[in-house]
N, C-alpha and C positions, 0 to 999 in steps of 0.2 A: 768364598770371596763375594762381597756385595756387587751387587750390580750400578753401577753406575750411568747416570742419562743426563743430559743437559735438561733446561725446563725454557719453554717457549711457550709463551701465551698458555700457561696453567699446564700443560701436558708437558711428560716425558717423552723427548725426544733420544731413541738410541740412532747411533751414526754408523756408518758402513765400516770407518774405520776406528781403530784406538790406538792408546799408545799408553807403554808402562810406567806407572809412578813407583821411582824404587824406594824403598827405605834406608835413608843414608847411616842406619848403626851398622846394618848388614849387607847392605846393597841387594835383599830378596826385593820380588816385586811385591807391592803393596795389592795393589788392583790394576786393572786396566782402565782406564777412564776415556770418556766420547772423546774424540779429535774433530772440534767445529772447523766449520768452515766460514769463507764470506758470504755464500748464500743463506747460510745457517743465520749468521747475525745480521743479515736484511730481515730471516723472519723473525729474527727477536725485535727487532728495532719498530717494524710495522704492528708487533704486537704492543708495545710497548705505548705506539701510539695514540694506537687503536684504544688502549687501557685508559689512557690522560685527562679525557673529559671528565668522563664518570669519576674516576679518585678526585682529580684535584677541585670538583664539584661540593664533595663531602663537605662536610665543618671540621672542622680545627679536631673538634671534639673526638669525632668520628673517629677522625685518623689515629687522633693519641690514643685511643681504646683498642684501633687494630693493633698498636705499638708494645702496647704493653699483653696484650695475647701475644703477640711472639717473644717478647722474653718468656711468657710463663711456657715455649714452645722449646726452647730454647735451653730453657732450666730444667726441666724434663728429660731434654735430651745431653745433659749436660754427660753424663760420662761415655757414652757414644762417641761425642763428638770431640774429647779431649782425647781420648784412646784416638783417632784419626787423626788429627794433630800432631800429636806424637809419633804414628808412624809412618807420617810422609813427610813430616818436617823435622820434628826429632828433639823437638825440646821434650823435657822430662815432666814426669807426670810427679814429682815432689818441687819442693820450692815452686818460685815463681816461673813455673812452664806451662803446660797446658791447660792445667788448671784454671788456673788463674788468668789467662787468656779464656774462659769458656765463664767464668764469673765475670771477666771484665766485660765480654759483649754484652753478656746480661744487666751488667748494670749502667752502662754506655745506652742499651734499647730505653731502660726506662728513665734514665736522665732526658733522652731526646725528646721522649715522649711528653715531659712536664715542660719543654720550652714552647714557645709561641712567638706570635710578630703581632700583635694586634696593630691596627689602622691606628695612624697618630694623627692629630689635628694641631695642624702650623698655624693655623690661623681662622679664625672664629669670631667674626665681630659684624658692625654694619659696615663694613666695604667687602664682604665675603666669606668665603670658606674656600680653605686650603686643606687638601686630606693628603695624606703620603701613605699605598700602600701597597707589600709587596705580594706579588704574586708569583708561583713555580715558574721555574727558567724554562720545563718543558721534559724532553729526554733526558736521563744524565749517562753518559758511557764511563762507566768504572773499572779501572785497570791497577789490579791491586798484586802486588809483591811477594814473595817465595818467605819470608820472616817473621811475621805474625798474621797468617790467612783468614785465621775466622777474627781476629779482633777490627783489622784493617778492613775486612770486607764491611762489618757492623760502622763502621766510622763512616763509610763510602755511603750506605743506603739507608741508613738508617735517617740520618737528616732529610735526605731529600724525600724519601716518601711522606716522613712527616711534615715536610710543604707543602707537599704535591703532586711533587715530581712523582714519573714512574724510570725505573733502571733498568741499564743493561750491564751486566757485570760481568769482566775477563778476568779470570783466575791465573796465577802460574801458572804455566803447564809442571812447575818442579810440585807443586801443593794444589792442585784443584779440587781434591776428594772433599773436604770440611767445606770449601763455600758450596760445592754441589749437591752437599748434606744440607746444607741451613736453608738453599735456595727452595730445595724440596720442602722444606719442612715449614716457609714462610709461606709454602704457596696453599698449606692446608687452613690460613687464616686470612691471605688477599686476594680480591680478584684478581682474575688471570691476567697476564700483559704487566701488572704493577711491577715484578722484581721476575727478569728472565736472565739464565747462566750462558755463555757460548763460550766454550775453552777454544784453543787454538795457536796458530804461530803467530809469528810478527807480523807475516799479511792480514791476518786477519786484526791485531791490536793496531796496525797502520789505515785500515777500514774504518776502525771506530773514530778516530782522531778525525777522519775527513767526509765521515760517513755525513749528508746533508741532513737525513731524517734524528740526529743525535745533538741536542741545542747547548751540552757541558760536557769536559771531561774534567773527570776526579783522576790524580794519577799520584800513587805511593810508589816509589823508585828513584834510580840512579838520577845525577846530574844531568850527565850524557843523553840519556832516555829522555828525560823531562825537556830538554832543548829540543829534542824530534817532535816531541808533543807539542810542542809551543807552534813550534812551523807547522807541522801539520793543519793543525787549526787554523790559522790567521785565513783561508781564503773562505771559510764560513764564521768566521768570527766568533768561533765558540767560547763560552764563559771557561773558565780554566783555573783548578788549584791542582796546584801542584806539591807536595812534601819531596824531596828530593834528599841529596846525601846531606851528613853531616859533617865528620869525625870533630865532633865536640872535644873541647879543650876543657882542665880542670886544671887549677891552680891553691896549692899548700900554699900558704903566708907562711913566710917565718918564724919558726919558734913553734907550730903549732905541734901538739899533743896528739901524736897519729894514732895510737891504739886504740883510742873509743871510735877512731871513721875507719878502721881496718874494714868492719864488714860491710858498712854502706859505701866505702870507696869500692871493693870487688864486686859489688853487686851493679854500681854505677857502671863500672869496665866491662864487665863477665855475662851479664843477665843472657840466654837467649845464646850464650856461646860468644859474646859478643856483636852479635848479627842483629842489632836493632839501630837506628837511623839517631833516635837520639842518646846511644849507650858515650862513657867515656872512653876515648879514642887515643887521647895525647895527655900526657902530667905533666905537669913544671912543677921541680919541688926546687927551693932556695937551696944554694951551695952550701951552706951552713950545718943542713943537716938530708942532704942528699944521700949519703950511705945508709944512712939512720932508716929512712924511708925505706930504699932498694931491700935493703933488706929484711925490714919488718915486714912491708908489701908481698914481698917475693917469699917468705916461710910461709904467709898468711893461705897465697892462692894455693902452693904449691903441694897443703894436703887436703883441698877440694874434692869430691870424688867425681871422675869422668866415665860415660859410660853409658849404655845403652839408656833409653830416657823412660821404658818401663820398667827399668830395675829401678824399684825403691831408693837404692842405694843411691844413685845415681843425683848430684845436684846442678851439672852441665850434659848437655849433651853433645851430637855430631856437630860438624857443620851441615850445612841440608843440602849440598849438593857437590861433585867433586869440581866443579868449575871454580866455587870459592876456596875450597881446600888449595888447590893447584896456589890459586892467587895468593892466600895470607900465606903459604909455606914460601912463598917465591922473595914477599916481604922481606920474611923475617932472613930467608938466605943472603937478600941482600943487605940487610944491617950488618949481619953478622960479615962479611965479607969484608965491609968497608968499617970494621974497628968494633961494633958493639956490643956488650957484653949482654949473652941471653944466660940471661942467671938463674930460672929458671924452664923448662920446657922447653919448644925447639925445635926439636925434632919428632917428625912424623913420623905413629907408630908402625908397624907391621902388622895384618889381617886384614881382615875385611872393614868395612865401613869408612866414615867420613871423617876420623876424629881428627884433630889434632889439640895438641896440649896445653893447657891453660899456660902461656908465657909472658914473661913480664924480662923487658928489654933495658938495659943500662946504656949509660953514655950512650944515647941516642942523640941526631942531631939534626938541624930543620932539613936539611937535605937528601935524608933519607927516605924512599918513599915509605917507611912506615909510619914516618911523620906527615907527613905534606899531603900523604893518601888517604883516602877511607882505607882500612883495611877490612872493615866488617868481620872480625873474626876474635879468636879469644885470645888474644895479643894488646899489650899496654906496653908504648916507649915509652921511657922514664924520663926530660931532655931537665939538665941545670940551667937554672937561671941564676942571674945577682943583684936585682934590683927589682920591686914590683913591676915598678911601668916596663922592665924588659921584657919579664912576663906578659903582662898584658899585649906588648909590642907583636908578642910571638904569637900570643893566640888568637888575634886578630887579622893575622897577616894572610894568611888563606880567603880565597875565593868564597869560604861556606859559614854559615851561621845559624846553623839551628840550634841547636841548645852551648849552653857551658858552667861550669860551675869555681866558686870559689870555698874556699876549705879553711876555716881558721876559728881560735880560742872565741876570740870576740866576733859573735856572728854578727853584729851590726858595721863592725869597721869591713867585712868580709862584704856583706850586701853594699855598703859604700864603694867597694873593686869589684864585684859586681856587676854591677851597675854600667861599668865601665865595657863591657864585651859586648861585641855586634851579636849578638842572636837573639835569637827569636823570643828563647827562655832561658833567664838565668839562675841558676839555683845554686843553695848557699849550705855545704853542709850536708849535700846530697846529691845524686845526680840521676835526671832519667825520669824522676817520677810526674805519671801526669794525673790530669783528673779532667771529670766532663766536663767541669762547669767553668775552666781556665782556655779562653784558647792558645791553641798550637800549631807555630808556623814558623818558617826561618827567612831570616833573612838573606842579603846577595844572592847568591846562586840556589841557596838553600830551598828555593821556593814560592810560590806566592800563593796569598791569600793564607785563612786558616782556618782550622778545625775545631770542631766543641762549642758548647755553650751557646747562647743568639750570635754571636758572631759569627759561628760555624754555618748556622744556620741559616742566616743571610746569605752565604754564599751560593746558596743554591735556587734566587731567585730574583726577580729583576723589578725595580722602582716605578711603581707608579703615581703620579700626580695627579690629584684630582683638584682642580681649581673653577669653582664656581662663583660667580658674580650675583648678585643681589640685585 
């Protein structure tokens, strides 16, 4: 079993206590991982500081060349760190799981790495010169999610050091192993202080929000969560993005020709177990041909293979922890209670692990919390609609707007409804997928601010004006 350390100003730090990270296929312990503390992330945060001058000193250039040595750091260590992936969080190492999560940080490090903010000039004449230009916010404290660990970590630190910035980053304590692997592994390419790990409890992710010495927090997680962060912050005024829930909405148009979206609808709903922030959550399919759907949907998912995430075989895996299992079984008990047909899966199996079965819900209805909730998990309500705009009606009517999609023959009439949905990102024909160079963020509750691309990258530093007179 590896030995596991937090990293503080370039050194491994082991901690007097730990605590077990299990593996939710079997519930065996994974490792033991450091249990930080508050004193623990003062000395990160001091190191952190202590690091600021010297990095954010460098040139532009500098930084992108450490950037792209830790992808090649990265890429090297790529099956190391996908096997850890997989068994402490449980996505599968076929299809789009670990893998592909271990490719994506990689190619996220060297996307960030090609962006820049160069000095703009507003104005340039004989009454003066006007320069706009930005410079790193300073500390960033990163508090990243149990659902995709190494890719979310790569989204958190990856921009801000290529500002400037230096980070403090809090891992779940359900997934800490892969950022504690990558932190190690970024420290064999940046000086010390630039990017330091401290796992821990909610005292301590309550530290970082209000900690003085920490000038941003990046935070991937709940709704709920994301409002503590919010308040937290305000009595230092911290810079703040936030990705929060989604449970995105996808809408059939009428008439449309479901067997060629069979597999990018399931892959939209299912990827990750379901357990992604921008996965599909809720379907409206038109009354016309609602059976049509339930049940082409529901054959399609229902000979998926589930299953430990290093069996090959395997194209879903657990849920990653029994706190979400508890919840999406609670879900679907209660559709099912109050009228809904689970036409396929349902019920939790029997042994060990985290699993539950990829299910797809009929007659569902907005009052159901499988509607109206995130349910994070591998569960799809089916609800009818009879007119677009009711559709549209329904999938706006929630508090969340991170992503949502629209489904149909003629993909441009489909981007025209589209168009029409509060999120953040709307996709036509697909759902879920992202890319570096697009940013991402949601709106209402969903979030604020956003990730990727220079936009992303602006978030993590603050406006200066430089106005000289002649």
């Amino acid at each position: 079993m590896a030995n596991f350390a937090l990293t503080i100003g370039g050194k491994r730090i082991e901690t007097a206590q730990t605590f077990k990270v299990l593996n939710p296929a079997d519930e065996s312990v994974v490792a033991e991982a450091p249990q930080g503390t508050v004193a623990l992330l003062d000395q990160a945060v001091e190191a952190a500081r202590k690091a600021l001058p010297g990095w954010s000193a460098l040139s532009s250039e500098a930084r992108a060349a450490k950037l792209m040595e830790i992808a090649e750091v990265i890429e090297k260590h790529h099956p190391e760190l996908a096997e850890l992936v997989t068994r402490e969080q449980g996505k599968t190492q076929s299809g789009p799981g670990a893998n592909m999560e271990v490719g994506g940080a990689v190619a996220w490090t060297r996307v960030t790495a090609s962006l820049s903010l160069p000095e703009e000039t507003i104005q340039d004449d004989a009454k003066g010169k006007i320069l706009l230009r930005r410079k790193p916010v300073g500390v960033v404290g990163s508090i990243t999610p149990w659902n995709w660990p190494l890719m979310i970590a790569v989204w958190h630190i990856m921009p801000a050091i290529r500002i400037g910035c230096t980070v403090v980053i809090k891992p779940s304590p359900y997934t800490p192993l892969s950022t504690l692997r990558l932190v190690e592994l970024m420290n064999t390419v940046l000086p010390p202080g630039v990017i330091n790990v401290v796992t821990g409890d909610a005292e301590v992710g309550s530290r970082m929000v209000t900690h003085p010495g920490i000038n941003k927090i990046v935070f991937t997680g709940s709704i709920n969560t994301g409002k503590k962060v919010m308040g937290g912050a305000a009595d230092t005024l911290k810079r703040l993005t936030l990705e929060l829930g989604g449970n995105d909405a996808g809408i059939i148009l009428p008439g449309t020709k479901i067997e060629p979206l069979l597999e990018k609808l399931f892959w939209g709903c299912f990827i990750n177990a379901g357990q992604t922030c921008a996965a599909l959550k809720r379907l409206y399919v038109h009354s016309s041909q609602y059976e049509e759907v339930v049940s082409k949907f529901a054959d399609y998912v229902s000979k998926i293979p589930v299953g430990n995430g290093m069996d090959a075989k395997s194209l879903i895996g657990p849920l990653t922890n029994k706190m979400q299992l508890d919840k999406v079984a609670s879900y679907v008990d209660e559709a099912r209670a109050r009228g809904a047909r689970i036409v396929t899966g349902g019920v939790r199996p029997k042994g060990p692990g985290f699993f539950y079965p990829l299910t797809v819900i009929a007659d569902a209805t907005d009052d159901m919390l499988v509607v109206k909730e995130e349910q994070f998990g591998p569960v799809i309500p089916i609800v009818k609609y009879e007119t677009v705009d009711q559709a549209i009606a329904k999938a706006n009517s929630l508090e969340v707007g991170l992503g949502g999609s629209v489904w149909g023959d003629d993909s441009a009439a489909a981007a025209t409804t589209a168009a029409r949905l509060e999120c953040g990102t709307a996709w036509v024909n697909q759902h879920g997928g992202l890319h570096p160079m697009a940013p991402f963020g949601g709106v209402k509750c969903s979030g604020i601010g956003v990730e990727f691309n220079v936009d992303g990258l602006k978030e993590y530093t603050t406006v200066q004006v430089l106005n000289i007179a002649v």
